[in-house]
ZAVO-808140 format. One record per residue (C-alpha): residue in three letters; x, y, z. Coordinates in steps of 0.001 Angstrom, whole numbers, plus 500000, padded with zeros to 6 digits. Example, Ala and Ser with C-alpha at 12.3 -4.5 7.8 and 13.67 -1.06 7.14 Angstrom:
BEGIN
   dodo       xx       yy       zz
    ala   512300   495500   507800
    ser   513670   498940   507140
***
This chain:
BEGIN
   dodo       xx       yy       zz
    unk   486918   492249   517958
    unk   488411   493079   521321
    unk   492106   492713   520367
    unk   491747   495578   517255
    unk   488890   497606   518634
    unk   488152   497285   521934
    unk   491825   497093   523711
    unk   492856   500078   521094
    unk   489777   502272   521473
    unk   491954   505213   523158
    unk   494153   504795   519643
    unk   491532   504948   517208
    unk   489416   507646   519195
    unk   492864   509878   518445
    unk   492945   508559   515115
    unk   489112   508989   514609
    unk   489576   512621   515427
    unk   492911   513595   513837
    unk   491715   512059   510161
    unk   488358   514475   510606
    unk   490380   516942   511500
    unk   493176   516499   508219
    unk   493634   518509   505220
    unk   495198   515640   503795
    unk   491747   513491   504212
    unk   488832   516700   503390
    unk   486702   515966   506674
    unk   486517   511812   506145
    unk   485276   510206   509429
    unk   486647   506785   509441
    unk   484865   504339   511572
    unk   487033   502072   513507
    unk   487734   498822   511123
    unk   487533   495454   512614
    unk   491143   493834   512588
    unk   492974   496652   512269
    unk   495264   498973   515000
    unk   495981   502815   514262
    unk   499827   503816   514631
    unk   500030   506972   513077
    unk   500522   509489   510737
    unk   503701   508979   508714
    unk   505805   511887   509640
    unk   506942   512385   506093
    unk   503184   512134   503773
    unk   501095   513354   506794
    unk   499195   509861   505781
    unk   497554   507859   508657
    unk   498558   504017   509128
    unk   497206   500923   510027
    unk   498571   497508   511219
    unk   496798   494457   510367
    unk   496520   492036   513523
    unk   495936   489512   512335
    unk   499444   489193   510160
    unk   501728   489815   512609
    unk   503367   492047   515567
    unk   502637   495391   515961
    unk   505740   496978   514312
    unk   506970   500614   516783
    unk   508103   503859   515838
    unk   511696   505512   516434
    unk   512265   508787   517449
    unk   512040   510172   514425
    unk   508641   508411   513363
    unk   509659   505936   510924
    unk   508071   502537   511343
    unk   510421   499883   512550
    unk   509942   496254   511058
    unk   511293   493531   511738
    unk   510220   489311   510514
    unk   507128   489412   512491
    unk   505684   492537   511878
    unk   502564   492807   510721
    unk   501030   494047   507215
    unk   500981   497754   507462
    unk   498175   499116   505703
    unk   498107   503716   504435
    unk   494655   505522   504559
    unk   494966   507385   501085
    unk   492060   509767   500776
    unk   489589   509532   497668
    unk   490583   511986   494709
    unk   490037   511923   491406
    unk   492958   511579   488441
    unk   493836   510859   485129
    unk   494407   506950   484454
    unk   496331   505109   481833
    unk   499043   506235   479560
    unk   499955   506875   475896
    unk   502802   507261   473685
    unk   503955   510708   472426
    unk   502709   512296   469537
    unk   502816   515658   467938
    unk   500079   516899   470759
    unk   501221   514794   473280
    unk   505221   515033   473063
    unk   507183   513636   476299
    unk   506726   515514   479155
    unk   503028   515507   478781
    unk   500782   514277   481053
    unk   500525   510598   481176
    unk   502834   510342   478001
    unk   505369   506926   478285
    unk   507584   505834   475472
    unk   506924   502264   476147
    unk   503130   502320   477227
    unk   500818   499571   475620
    unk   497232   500189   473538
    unk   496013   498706   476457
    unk   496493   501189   478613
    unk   494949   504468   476895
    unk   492982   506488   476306
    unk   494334   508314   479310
    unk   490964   508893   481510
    unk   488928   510471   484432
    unk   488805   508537   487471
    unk   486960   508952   491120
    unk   488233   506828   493979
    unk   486841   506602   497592
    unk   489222   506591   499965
    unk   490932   503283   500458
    unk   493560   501225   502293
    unk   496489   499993   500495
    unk   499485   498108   501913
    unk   503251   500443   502440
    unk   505231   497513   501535
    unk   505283   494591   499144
    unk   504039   491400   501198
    unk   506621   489922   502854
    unk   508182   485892   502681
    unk   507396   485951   506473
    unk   504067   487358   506458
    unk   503411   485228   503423
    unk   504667   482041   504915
    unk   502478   482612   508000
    unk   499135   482327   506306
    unk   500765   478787   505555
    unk   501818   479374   502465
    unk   504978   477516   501276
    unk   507611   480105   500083
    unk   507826   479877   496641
    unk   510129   482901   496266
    unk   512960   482934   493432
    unk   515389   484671   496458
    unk   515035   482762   499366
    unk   516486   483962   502532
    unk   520521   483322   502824
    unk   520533   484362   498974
    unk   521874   487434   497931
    unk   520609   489947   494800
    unk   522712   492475   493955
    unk   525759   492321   496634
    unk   522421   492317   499485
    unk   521516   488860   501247
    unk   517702   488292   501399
    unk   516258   488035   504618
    unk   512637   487014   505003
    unk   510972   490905   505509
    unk   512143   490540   501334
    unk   509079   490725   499102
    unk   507697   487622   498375
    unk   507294   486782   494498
    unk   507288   484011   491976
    unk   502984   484197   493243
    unk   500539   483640   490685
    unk   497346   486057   490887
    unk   494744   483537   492195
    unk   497199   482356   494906
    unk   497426   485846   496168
    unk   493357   486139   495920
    unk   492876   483178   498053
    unk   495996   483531   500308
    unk   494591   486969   501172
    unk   491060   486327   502019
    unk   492117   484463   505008
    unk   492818   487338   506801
    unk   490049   489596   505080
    unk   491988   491440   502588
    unk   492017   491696   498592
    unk   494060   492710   496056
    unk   493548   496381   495299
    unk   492026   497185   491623
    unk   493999   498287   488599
    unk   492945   502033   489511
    unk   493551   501970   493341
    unk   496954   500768   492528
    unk   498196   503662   489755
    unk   496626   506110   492086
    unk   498616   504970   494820
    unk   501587   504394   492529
    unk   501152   507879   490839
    unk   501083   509322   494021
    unk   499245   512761   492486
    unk   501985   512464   489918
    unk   501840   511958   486134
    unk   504813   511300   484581
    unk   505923   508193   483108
    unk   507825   507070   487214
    unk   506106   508468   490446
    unk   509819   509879   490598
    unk   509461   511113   487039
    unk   510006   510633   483368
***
Protein backbone atom coordinates (compact mmCIF):
# COMPACT_ATOMS: atom_id res chain seq x y z
CA UNK A 1 0.00 0.00 0.00
CA UNK A 2 2.59 2.59 0.90
CA UNK A 3 4.85 2.18 -2.17
CA UNK A 4 1.64 2.97 -4.83
CA UNK A 5 -0.49 5.11 -2.58
CA UNK A 6 0.96 6.46 0.18
CA UNK A 7 4.65 7.59 -1.15
CA UNK A 8 2.66 8.89 -4.49
CA UNK A 9 -0.25 10.64 -2.79
CA UNK A 10 0.99 14.23 -4.11
CA UNK A 11 0.78 12.30 -7.80
CA UNK A 12 -2.51 10.90 -7.62
CA UNK A 13 -4.06 14.00 -5.69
CA UNK A 14 -2.97 15.87 -9.26
CA UNK A 15 -4.20 13.04 -11.08
CA UNK A 16 -7.40 12.75 -8.88
CA UNK A 17 -8.16 16.31 -9.80
CA UNK A 18 -7.08 16.67 -13.44
CA UNK A 19 -9.33 13.34 -14.53
CA UNK A 20 -12.50 15.28 -12.67
CA UNK A 21 -11.61 18.05 -14.25
CA UNK A 22 -11.25 16.27 -18.19
CA UNK A 23 -13.45 16.49 -21.08
CA UNK A 24 -11.91 13.47 -22.20
CA UNK A 25 -13.23 11.50 -18.87
CA UNK A 26 -17.13 13.51 -18.39
CA UNK A 27 -16.51 14.35 -14.54
CA UNK A 28 -15.17 10.52 -13.47
CA UNK A 29 -13.55 10.72 -9.98
CA UNK A 30 -11.11 7.96 -9.86
CA UNK A 31 -10.15 6.79 -6.48
CA UNK A 32 -6.57 6.08 -6.02
CA UNK A 33 -6.02 2.16 -7.05
CA UNK A 34 -3.90 0.04 -4.90
CA UNK A 35 -0.65 -0.98 -6.92
CA UNK A 36 -0.72 1.45 -9.26
CA UNK A 37 1.45 5.07 -9.79
CA UNK A 38 -0.08 8.03 -11.96
CA UNK A 39 2.45 9.47 -14.69
CA UNK A 40 0.39 11.38 -16.82
CA UNK A 41 -1.63 12.37 -19.46
CA UNK A 42 -0.27 11.22 -22.83
CA UNK A 43 0.51 14.39 -24.58
CA UNK A 44 -0.87 13.11 -27.83
CA UNK A 45 -4.73 11.31 -26.66
CA UNK A 46 -5.06 13.69 -23.63
CA UNK A 47 -5.50 9.99 -21.89
CA UNK A 48 -4.22 9.60 -18.26
CA UNK A 49 -1.61 6.68 -17.46
CA UNK A 50 -0.76 4.37 -14.98
CA UNK A 51 2.33 2.22 -14.09
CA UNK A 52 1.88 -1.00 -12.47
CA UNK A 53 4.47 -1.47 -9.47
CA UNK A 54 4.46 -4.29 -9.06
CA UNK A 55 5.89 -5.31 -12.81
CA UNK A 56 8.62 -3.29 -12.99
CA UNK A 57 10.49 0.31 -12.89
CA UNK A 58 8.77 3.28 -13.16
CA UNK A 59 9.40 4.10 -16.88
CA UNK A 60 10.11 8.60 -17.24
CA UNK A 61 9.01 10.99 -19.65
CA UNK A 62 11.21 13.08 -22.26
CA UNK A 63 10.79 16.45 -23.01
CA UNK A 64 8.36 16.05 -25.25
CA UNK A 65 6.08 13.65 -23.04
CA UNK A 66 6.50 10.39 -24.57
CA UNK A 67 7.05 7.55 -22.14
CA UNK A 68 10.52 6.16 -22.17
CA UNK A 69 10.89 2.25 -21.68
CA UNK A 70 13.39 0.42 -21.33
CA UNK A 71 13.73 -3.91 -20.08
CA UNK A 72 12.58 -3.13 -16.68
CA UNK A 73 9.88 -0.93 -17.05
CA UNK A 74 6.90 -1.62 -15.72
CA UNK A 75 3.32 -2.53 -17.33
CA UNK A 76 1.85 0.74 -18.28
CA UNK A 77 -1.71 0.70 -17.91
CA UNK A 78 -4.42 3.96 -20.11
CA UNK A 79 -7.58 5.20 -18.20
CA UNK A 80 -10.08 5.03 -21.25
CA UNK A 81 -13.34 6.59 -20.18
CA UNK A 82 -16.73 4.54 -20.42
CA UNK A 83 -18.72 5.21 -23.79
CA UNK A 84 -20.92 3.39 -25.55
CA UNK A 85 -20.34 1.88 -29.40
CA UNK A 86 -21.25 -0.35 -31.94
CA UNK A 87 -19.56 -3.96 -31.56
CA UNK A 88 -18.87 -6.68 -34.03
CA UNK A 89 -18.68 -6.61 -37.74
CA UNK A 90 -20.34 -7.86 -40.96
CA UNK A 91 -19.70 -8.37 -44.49
CA UNK A 92 -21.04 -5.96 -47.18
CA UNK A 93 -24.22 -6.23 -48.69
CA UNK A 94 -26.46 -4.18 -50.84
CA UNK A 95 -27.37 -1.96 -47.50
CA UNK A 96 -24.25 -2.33 -45.99
CA UNK A 97 -21.62 -1.82 -48.98
CA UNK A 98 -17.83 -1.14 -47.80
CA UNK A 99 -17.36 1.88 -46.20
CA UNK A 100 -20.20 1.29 -43.88
CA UNK A 101 -20.02 1.19 -40.46
CA UNK A 102 -18.57 -1.91 -39.07
CA UNK A 103 -18.58 -3.52 -42.66
CA UNK A 104 -15.17 -6.02 -43.17
CA UNK A 105 -14.69 -8.17 -46.20
CA UNK A 106 -13.27 -10.92 -44.20
CA UNK A 107 -15.40 -10.72 -40.88
CA UNK A 108 -16.78 -14.12 -39.48
CA UNK A 109 -20.76 -15.04 -38.54
CA UNK A 110 -19.37 -14.93 -35.33
CA UNK A 111 -18.88 -11.66 -35.03
CA UNK A 112 -22.33 -9.91 -36.10
CA UNK A 113 -24.92 -8.70 -35.74
CA UNK A 114 -23.06 -5.46 -35.29
CA UNK A 115 -24.49 -4.18 -31.70
CA UNK A 116 -24.98 -1.55 -28.87
CA UNK A 117 -22.55 -1.64 -26.21
CA UNK A 118 -22.01 0.40 -22.68
CA UNK A 119 -18.61 0.20 -21.05
CA UNK A 120 -17.49 1.72 -17.66
CA UNK A 121 -14.47 3.18 -17.76
CA UNK A 122 -11.57 0.80 -17.60
CA UNK A 123 -7.80 0.26 -17.58
CA UNK A 124 -6.19 -1.41 -20.40
CA UNK A 125 -2.46 -1.97 -20.97
CA UNK A 126 -0.47 0.68 -23.96
CA UNK A 127 1.69 -2.07 -25.01
CA UNK A 128 1.63 -5.78 -25.70
CA UNK A 129 3.24 -7.57 -22.51
CA UNK A 130 6.63 -7.71 -22.77
CA UNK A 131 9.36 -11.06 -22.71
CA UNK A 132 10.89 -9.14 -19.72
CA UNK A 133 7.91 -8.30 -17.86
CA UNK A 134 6.65 -11.74 -18.72
CA UNK A 135 9.73 -13.56 -17.63
CA UNK A 136 9.65 -11.71 -14.28
CA UNK A 137 6.44 -13.17 -12.98
CA UNK A 138 8.68 -16.40 -13.50
CA UNK A 139 7.47 -17.38 -16.43
CA UNK A 140 9.85 -19.25 -18.82
CA UNK A 141 9.96 -17.38 -22.22
CA UNK A 142 8.29 -19.33 -24.54
CA UNK A 143 8.45 -16.71 -27.32
CA UNK A 144 8.87 -17.85 -31.13
CA UNK A 145 11.56 -14.56 -31.38
CA UNK A 146 13.73 -14.72 -28.65
CA UNK A 147 16.02 -11.92 -27.96
CA UNK A 148 19.34 -11.89 -30.37
CA UNK A 149 16.76 -12.99 -33.21
CA UNK A 150 15.83 -10.77 -35.77
CA UNK A 151 12.12 -10.38 -37.71
CA UNK A 152 12.08 -8.44 -40.50
CA UNK A 153 15.81 -6.88 -40.82
CA UNK A 154 15.02 -5.76 -36.65
CA UNK A 155 16.82 -7.89 -33.80
CA UNK A 156 14.42 -8.69 -30.89
CA UNK A 157 15.30 -7.40 -27.71
CA UNK A 158 13.36 -8.45 -24.63
CA UNK A 159 10.80 -5.05 -24.35
CA UNK A 160 9.47 -7.39 -27.77
CA UNK A 161 5.96 -8.70 -27.16
CA UNK A 162 5.88 -11.86 -25.72
CA UNK A 163 3.79 -14.61 -27.70
CA UNK A 164 3.56 -18.27 -28.49
CA UNK A 165 1.11 -17.91 -24.74
CA UNK A 166 -1.82 -19.95 -24.54
CA UNK A 167 -5.01 -18.12 -22.94
CA UNK A 168 -5.07 -19.86 -19.51
CA UNK A 169 -1.31 -19.22 -19.08
CA UNK A 170 -1.92 -15.57 -19.49
CA UNK A 171 -5.09 -15.88 -16.93
CA UNK A 172 -2.99 -17.35 -14.29
CA UNK A 173 0.34 -15.56 -15.09
CA UNK A 174 -1.64 -12.34 -14.62
CA UNK A 175 -3.41 -12.81 -11.42
CA UNK A 176 -0.20 -12.75 -9.63
CA UNK A 177 0.08 -9.31 -9.83
CA UNK A 178 -3.82 -8.56 -9.74
CA UNK A 179 -4.60 -8.07 -13.27
CA UNK A 180 -6.92 -9.91 -15.98
CA UNK A 181 -7.30 -10.14 -19.36
CA UNK A 182 -9.65 -7.46 -20.63
CA UNK A 183 -13.12 -8.83 -22.22
CA UNK A 184 -13.87 -9.24 -25.90
CA UNK A 185 -15.70 -5.69 -25.74
CA UNK A 186 -13.11 -3.71 -23.64
CA UNK A 187 -10.62 -4.80 -26.15
CA UNK A 188 -12.51 -3.64 -29.72
CA UNK A 189 -13.37 -0.52 -27.87
CA UNK A 190 -9.94 0.13 -27.11
CA UNK A 191 -8.85 -1.23 -30.49
CA UNK A 192 -11.58 0.82 -32.36
CA UNK A 193 -10.47 3.68 -30.69
CA UNK A 194 -14.10 5.62 -31.48
CA UNK A 195 -13.45 4.33 -34.96
CA UNK A 196 -15.45 1.94 -37.17
CA UNK A 197 -13.91 0.89 -40.04
CA UNK A 198 -12.62 -2.40 -40.80
CA UNK A 199 -8.50 -1.04 -39.10
CA UNK A 200 -8.52 1.63 -36.23
CA UNK A 201 -6.38 3.30 -39.14
CA UNK A 202 -9.14 2.48 -41.60
CA UNK A 203 -10.60 0.24 -44.22
Amino acid sequence: KAASLDDHEEAWREAIEAIQGSSRYGGLILTPQLGLVPLGADPRSGLWEFAHLQSGTLPTRTKQGELELGDESAVVLVLLPGGRFNMGAERPSAERPMGSPNIDPDARESEGPVHSVTLAPFFIAKHELTQSQWTRLGAKNPAAYLPGTSFGGREVSLRHPVEQIRWREAKRALAHLALRLPTEAQWEYAMRGGTSSVYATGD
